[in-house]
C-alpha positions as CSV (number, residue, x, y, z in Angstrom):
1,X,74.8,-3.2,-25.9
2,X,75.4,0.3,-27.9
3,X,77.2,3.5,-26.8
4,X,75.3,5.0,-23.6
5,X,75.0,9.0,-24.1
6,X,73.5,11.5,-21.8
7,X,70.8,13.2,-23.7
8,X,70.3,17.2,-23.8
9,X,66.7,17.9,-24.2
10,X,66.9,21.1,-25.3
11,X,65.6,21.2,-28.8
12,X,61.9,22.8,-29.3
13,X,60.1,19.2,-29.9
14,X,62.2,17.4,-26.9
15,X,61.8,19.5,-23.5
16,X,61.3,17.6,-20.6
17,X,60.8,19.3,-17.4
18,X,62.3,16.8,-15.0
19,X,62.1,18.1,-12.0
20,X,65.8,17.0,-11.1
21,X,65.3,13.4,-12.1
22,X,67.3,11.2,-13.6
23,X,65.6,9.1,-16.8
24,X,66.8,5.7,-17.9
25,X,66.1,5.4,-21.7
26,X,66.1,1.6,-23.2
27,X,65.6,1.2,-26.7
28,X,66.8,-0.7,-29.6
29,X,68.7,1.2,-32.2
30,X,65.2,1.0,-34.6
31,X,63.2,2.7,-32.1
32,X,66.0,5.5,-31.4
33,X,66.2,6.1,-35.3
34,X,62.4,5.9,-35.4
35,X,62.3,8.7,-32.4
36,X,65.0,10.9,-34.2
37,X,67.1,11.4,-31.4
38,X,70.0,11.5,-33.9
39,X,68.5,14.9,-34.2
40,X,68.9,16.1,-30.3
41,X,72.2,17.4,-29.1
42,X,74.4,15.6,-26.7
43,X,75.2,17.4,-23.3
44,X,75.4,16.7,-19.7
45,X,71.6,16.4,-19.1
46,X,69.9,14.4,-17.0
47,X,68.4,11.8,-19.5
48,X,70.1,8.3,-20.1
49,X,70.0,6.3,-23.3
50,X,70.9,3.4,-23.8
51,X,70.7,1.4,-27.1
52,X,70.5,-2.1,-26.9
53,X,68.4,-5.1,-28.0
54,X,64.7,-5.4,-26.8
55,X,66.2,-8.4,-24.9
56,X,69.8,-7.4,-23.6
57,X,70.7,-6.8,-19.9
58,X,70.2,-3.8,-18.8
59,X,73.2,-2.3,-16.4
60,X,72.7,-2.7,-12.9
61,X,74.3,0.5,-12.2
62,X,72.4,2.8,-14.7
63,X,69.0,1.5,-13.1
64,X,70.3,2.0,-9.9
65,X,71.0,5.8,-10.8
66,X,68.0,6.2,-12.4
67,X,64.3,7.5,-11.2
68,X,62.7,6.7,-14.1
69,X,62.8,3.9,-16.3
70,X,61.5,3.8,-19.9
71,X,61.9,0.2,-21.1
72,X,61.3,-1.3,-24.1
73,X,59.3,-4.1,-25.0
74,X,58.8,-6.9,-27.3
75,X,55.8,-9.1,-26.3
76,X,56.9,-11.5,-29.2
77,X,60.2,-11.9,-27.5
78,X,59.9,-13.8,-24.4
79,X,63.6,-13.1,-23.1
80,X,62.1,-9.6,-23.4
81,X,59.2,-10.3,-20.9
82,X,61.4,-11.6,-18.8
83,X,64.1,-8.7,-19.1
84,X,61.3,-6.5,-17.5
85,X,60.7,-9.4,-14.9
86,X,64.4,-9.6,-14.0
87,X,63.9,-5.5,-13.4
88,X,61.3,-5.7,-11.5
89,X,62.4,-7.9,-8.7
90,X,66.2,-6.2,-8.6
91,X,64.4,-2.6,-8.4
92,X,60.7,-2.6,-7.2
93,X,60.6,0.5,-6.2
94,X,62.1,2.4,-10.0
95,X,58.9,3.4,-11.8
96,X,59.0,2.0,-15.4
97,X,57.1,3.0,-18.7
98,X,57.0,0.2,-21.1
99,X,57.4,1.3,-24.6
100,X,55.8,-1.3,-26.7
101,X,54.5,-1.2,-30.9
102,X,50.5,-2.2,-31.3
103,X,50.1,-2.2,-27.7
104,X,45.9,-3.7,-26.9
105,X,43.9,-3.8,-24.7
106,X,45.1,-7.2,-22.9
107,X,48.9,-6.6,-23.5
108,X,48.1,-3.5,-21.8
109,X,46.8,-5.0,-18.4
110,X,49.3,-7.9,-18.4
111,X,52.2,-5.3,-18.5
112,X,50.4,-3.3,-15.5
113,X,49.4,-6.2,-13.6
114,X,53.8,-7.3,-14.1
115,X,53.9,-3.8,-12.1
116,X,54.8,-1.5,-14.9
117,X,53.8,1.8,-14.1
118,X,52.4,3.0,-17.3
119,X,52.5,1.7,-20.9
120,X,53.7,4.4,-24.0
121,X,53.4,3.9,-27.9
122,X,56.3,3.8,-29.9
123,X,57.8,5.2,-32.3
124,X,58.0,7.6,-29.2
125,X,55.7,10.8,-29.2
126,X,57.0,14.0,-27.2
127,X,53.9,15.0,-26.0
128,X,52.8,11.8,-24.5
129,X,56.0,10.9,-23.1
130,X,56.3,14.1,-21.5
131,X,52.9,13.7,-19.9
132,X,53.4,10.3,-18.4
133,X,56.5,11.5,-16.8
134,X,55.4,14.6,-15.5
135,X,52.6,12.3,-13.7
136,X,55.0,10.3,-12.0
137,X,57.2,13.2,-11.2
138,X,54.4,14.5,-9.5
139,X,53.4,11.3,-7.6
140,X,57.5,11.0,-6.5
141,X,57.1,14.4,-5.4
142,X,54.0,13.7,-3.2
143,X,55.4,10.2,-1.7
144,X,58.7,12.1,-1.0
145,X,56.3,14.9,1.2
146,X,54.5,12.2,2.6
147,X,57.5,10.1,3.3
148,X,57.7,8.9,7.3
149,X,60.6,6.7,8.3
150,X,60.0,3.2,7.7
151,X,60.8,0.2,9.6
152,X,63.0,-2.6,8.9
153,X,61.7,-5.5,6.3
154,X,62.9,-8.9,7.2
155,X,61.6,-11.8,4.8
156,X,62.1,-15.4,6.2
157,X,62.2,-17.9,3.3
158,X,62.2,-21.6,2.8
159,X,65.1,-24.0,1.3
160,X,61.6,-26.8,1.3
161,X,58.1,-27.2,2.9
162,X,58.5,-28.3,6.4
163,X,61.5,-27.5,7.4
164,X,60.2,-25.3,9.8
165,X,60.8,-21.2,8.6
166,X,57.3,-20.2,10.1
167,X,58.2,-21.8,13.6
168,X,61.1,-19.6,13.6
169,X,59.3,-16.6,12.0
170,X,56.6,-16.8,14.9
171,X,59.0,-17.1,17.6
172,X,62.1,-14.5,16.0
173,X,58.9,-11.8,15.7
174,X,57.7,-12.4,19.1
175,X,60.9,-12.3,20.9
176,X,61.3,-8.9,18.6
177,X,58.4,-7.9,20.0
178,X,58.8,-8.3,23.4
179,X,61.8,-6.2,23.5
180,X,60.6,-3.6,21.2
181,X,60.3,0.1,22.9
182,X,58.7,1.7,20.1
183,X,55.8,1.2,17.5
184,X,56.6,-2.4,17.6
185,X,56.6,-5.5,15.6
186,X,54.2,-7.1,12.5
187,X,54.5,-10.4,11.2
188,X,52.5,-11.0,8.1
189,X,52.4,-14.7,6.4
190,X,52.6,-14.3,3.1
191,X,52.0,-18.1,2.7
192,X,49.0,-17.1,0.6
193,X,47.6,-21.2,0.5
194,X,49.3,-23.0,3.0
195,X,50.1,-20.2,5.8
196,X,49.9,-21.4,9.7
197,X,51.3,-18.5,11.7
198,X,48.1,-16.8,12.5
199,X,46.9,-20.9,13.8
200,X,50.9,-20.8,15.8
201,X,50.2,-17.5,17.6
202,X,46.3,-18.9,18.7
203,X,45.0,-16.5,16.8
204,X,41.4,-16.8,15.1
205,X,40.8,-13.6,13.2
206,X,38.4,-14.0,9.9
207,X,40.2,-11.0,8.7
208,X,43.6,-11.6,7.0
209,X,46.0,-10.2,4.3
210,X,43.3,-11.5,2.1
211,X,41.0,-8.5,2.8
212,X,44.1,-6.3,2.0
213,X,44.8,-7.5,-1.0
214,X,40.9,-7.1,-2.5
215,X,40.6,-3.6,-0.9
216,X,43.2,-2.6,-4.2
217,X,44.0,1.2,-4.3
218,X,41.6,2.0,-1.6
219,X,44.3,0.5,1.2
220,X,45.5,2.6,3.9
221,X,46.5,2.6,7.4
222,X,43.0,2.5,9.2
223,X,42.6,-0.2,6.8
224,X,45.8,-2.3,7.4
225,X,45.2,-1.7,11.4
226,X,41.9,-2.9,11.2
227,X,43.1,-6.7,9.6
228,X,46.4,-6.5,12.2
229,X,45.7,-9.1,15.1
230,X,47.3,-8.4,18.8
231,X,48.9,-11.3,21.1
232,X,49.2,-11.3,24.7
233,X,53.1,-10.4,23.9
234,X,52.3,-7.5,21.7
235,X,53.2,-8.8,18.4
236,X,50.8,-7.5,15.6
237,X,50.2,-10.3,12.7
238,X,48.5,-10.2,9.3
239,X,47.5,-14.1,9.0
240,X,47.4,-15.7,6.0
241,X,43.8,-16.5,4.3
242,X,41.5,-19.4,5.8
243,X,40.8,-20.3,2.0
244,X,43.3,-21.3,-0.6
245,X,44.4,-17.8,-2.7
246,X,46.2,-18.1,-6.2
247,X,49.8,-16.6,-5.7
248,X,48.8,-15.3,-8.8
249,X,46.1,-13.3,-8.1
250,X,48.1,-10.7,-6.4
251,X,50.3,-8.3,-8.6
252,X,53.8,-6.8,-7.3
253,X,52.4,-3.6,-6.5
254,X,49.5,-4.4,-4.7
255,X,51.5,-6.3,-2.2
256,X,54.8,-3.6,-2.5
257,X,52.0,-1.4,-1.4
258,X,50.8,-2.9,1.9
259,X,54.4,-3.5,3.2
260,X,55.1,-0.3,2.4
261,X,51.8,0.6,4.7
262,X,53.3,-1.7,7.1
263,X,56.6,-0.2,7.3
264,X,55.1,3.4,8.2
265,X,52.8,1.9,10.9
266,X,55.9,-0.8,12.5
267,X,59.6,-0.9,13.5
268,X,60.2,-3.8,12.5
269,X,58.1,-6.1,9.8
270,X,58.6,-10.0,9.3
271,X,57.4,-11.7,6.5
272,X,56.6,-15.3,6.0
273,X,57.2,-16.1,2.7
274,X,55.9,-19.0,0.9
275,X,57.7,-21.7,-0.8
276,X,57.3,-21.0,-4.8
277,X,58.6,-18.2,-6.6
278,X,56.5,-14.9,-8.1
279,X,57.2,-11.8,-9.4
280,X,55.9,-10.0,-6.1
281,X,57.9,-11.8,-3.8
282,X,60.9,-11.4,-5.5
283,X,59.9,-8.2,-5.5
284,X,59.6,-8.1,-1.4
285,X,62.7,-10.2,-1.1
286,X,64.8,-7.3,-3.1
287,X,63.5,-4.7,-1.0
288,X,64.1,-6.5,2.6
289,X,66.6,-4.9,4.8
290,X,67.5,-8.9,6.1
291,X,67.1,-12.3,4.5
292,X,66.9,-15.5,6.6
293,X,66.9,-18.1,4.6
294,X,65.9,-21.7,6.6
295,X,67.2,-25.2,5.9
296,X,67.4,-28.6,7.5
297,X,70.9,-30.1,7.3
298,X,69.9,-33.2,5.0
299,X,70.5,-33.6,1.5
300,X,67.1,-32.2,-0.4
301,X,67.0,-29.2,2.0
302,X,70.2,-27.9,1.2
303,X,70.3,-28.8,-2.6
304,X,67.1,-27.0,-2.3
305,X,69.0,-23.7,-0.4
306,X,71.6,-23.9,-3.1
307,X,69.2,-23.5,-6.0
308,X,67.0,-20.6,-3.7
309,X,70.6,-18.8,-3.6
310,X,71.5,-19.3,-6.9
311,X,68.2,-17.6,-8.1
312,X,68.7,-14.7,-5.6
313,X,72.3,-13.7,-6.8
314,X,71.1,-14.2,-10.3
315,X,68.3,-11.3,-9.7
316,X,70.7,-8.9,-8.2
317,X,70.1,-9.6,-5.0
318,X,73.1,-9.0,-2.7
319,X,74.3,-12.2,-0.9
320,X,75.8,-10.3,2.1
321,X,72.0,-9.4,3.4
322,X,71.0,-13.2,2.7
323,X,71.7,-14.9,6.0
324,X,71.4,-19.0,6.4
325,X,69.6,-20.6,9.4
326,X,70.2,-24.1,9.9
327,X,67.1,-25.5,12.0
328,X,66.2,-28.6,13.7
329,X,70.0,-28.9,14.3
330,X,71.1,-32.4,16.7
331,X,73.5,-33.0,19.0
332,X,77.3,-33.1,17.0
333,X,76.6,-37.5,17.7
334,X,73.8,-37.9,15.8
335,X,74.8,-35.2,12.9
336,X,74.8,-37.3,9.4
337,X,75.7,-34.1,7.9
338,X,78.0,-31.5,9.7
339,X,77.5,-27.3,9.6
340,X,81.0,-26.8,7.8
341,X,79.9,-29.9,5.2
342,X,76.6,-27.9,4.6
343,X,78.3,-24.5,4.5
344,X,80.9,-26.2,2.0
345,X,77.8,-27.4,-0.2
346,X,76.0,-24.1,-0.7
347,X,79.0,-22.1,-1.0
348,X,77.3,-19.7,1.4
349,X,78.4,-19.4,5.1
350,X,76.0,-20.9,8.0
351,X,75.4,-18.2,10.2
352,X,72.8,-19.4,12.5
353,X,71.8,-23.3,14.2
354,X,68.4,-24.2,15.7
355,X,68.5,-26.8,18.6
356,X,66.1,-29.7,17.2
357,X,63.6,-30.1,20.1
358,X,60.4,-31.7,18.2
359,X,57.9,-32.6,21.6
360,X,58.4,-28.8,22.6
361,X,57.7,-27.0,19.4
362,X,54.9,-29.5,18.9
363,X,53.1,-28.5,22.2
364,X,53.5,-25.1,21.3
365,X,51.8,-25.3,18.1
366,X,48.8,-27.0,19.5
367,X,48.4,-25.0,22.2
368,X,48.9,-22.0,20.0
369,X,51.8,-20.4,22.1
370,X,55.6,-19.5,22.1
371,X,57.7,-22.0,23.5
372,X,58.8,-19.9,26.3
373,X,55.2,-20.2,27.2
374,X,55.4,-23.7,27.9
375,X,59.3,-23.3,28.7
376,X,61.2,-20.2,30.4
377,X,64.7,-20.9,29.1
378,X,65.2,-23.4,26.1
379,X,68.4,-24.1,23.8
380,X,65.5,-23.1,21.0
381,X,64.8,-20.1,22.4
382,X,68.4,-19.2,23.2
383,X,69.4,-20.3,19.2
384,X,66.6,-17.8,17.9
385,X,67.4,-15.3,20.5
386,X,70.8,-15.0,18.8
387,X,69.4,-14.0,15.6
388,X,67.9,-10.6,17.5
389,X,71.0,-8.9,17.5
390,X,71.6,-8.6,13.6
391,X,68.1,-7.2,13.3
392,X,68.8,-4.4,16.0
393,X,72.1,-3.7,14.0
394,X,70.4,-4.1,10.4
395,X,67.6,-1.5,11.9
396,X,69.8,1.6,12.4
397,X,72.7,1.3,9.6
C-alpha cells in the first residue's frame, strides 16, 4: 500500500463541495498519475487517498472514518471483485463509487446489483465525480433529516441445518415480545428456500418477505406493515416464501433496505438467517447489534461453528458481539462431548446451553405454538429466557 495523504481540493479544476464529509479515495498509482493529482496541493482537507493496488486491503480504519468511498476496480482481477465484496459486508452502510476503465452495460448492473452505489469512468473526470457525490451528499443529508431511532438487529445464524436456530429464533422473539413495553418485536426468516418460522408460529399468511423484496424501491412502511403477521402473543413476523426463492435473486441493498424499514417500525428485530453465505447477509450480519450463533455439541456442528467464525472475523466482523448457543444440550451423563471441550475446539467461549427436550418442541411445532403454550415452566424456556437479558442490555448501550 503507498503513502496515504489528505488531499486539498482547492485548485480551479478540483473543488469539491463536501458538505463536511469525509471521502475515501482508492486508486492505483496509474489511475492517480492518470487523474493528475500530482498537480493538487496537499493540506488538511477532508479528502483521503490512498494508493494502492486494484486488489490490496483496504484499512479498516480509513473506511471506518470515511462517508464516502471511491473504490477502484478491476473486473479482470477477481481478488479485485472480491476486495469490493470484502467491503461490502464489513461496511454496508458506506456509500461506494466504483471507478472502473471500459465500464458496459452488464459490468455496470453486476457492480450495482454487488450494492455499489454508483459506477464513475476513469481516468477520473472532475465534473462527473463531483456530481455523483453531490447526489449522495444530498441523499445523506435527507436520511440524516429523516432519521428516527432504530431498534436493535439481532441475527440468529446456523453452525448446520437442523440443529435447531429457528426453534430458538421463534421462541427468543416471542418471549422478547411478550415483555416488550414499546413498539415491540419482528421476526423475519430470512431462510429465503427452506424457512419454517412463519409454519412454528401457526401462521398462514400468503404474504411474505417475498412480496418485499419484488416491490424494489417502491418499499415503505405501509408496505412492510401490510406483509407483517400478528400472534396471539404480539410478535410481528415476516415469513419466509411458500415457494423456493434464489438467495441470489436478492441484492444487498434491497434487503439492507427493508431491515432498515423494520428497525424504524420495531424495538427490537430478529432475523432468521439461512445456512449458506451471500453478500447481503454478510451484509445484515455486519450491521446486527447481537449475533447468536447455534450449534449442537457433536463433531460436524462445531467444526461447522469454527469455520462460520473463522469467516466472520475474517470480514471484520467483531467477535465480541458474536455470542455461541449450544442447543439440544443433555444431562452432564449422557454428554459425549462436554461445553468446556466445545468451547476449547472453536476457540470461542460458550455462552449459552439449551436443555434438549425433543417430544416438547416437537408438539410445539405441530401444533404451531410456543412451548410455554403446551408447558408453563420448562428448562427450555428457562435456557432461552436467559438469553433476554443481553438483548435488553445490547438495546440501550
Amino acid at each position: 500500500m503507498g503513502v496515504s495523504e489528505y488531499i486539498n481540493f482547492t485548485s480551479e479544476e478540483w473543488v469539491l463541495d463536501l458538505k463536511s464529509r469525509s471521502v475515501l479515495l482508492v486508486l492505483s498509482e496509474a489511475e492517480m498519475t492518470s487523474a493528475h493529482f500530482e498537480d493538487v496541493a496537499i493540506g488538511q482537507a477532508q479528502v483521503l487517498l490512498a494508493t494502492m493496488a486494484p486488489d490490496a486491503s483496504v484499512d479498516a480504519g480509513q473506511l471506518d472514518a470515511a462517508s464516502i468511498l471511491i473504490l477502484e476496480i478491476r473486473p479482470d482481477m477477481p481478488a479485485s471483485l472480491e476486495r469490493l465484496r470484502n467491503v461490502r459486508a464489513s461496511h454496508p452502510n458506506l456509500p461506494i463509487i466504483a471507478a472502473i476503465r471500459d465500464a458496459n452495460v452488464s459490468l455496470v448492473r453486476m457492480l450495482l446489483k454487488q450494492g455499489v452505489r454508483d459506477v464513475v469512468a476513469l481516468p477520473l473526470v472532475h465534473s462527473e465525480l463531483a456530481s455523483i457525490i453531490a447526489e449522495i451528499c444530498d441523499d445523506l443529508d435527507a436520511h440524516k433529516a429523516a432519521e428516527v431511532e432504530q431498534g436493535q438487529l439481532v441475527s440468529v445464524l446456523k453452525s448446520i441445518g437442523g440443529v435447531g436456530a429457528t426453534t430458538i429464533a421463534t421462541h427468543l422473539a416471542g418471549e422478547l415480545a411478550a415483555r416488550s413495553t414499546g413498539k415491540g418485536v419482528c421476526l423475519i426468516d430470512l431462510d429465503l428456500q427452506f424457512g419454517d418460522a412463519g409454519a412454528y408460529m401457526g401462521l398462514s399468511s400468503q404474504l411474505s418477505i417475498a412480496d418485499l423484496v419484488a416491490a424494489g424501491a417502491r418499499i415503505d412502511r405501509e408496505l412492510l406493515r401490510s406483509v407483517v403477521s400478528k400472534t396471539e402473543n404480539g410478535l410481528h413476523v415476516i415469513p419466509a416464501p411458500m415457494d423456493i426463492m434464489p438467495l441470489e435473486s436478492v441484492s444487498a441493498d434491497q434487503m439492507l433496505r427493508i431491515i432498515e424499514l423494520a428497525r424504524e417500525e420495531f424495538d427490537h428485530v430478529i432475523l432468521d438467517l439461512p445456512t449458506n453465505w451471500t453478500n447481503w447477509t454478510l451484509s445484515l450480519v455486519a450491521l446486527s447489534d447481537v449475533v447468536f450463533l447455534v450449534a449442537e455439541l457433536s463433531v460436524a456442528s462445531l467444526r461447522q461453528a469454527k469455520r462460520q467464525l473463522q469467516l466472520l472475523v475474517s470480514q471484520g466482523i467483531s467477535g465480541q458481539k458474536i455470542h455461541v448457543v449450544a442447543n439440544r444440550v443433555e444431562k452432564r451423563m449422557f454428554r459425549t462431548i462436554n461445553l468446556d471441550d466445545a468451547a476449547h475446539a472453536l476457540g470461542h467461549s460458550i455462552e449459552y446451553s439449551i436443555h434438549n427436550d425433543y417430544p416438547l418442541v416437537r408438539a410445539a411445532h405441530d401444533q404451531g405454538v410456543l412451548i410455554n403454550a403446551i408447558r408453563a415452566r420448562s428448562k427450555i424456556g428457562t435456557d432461552i429466557a436467559e438469553m433476554l437479558p443481553l438483548l435488553s442490555q445490547s438495546a440501550s448501550d
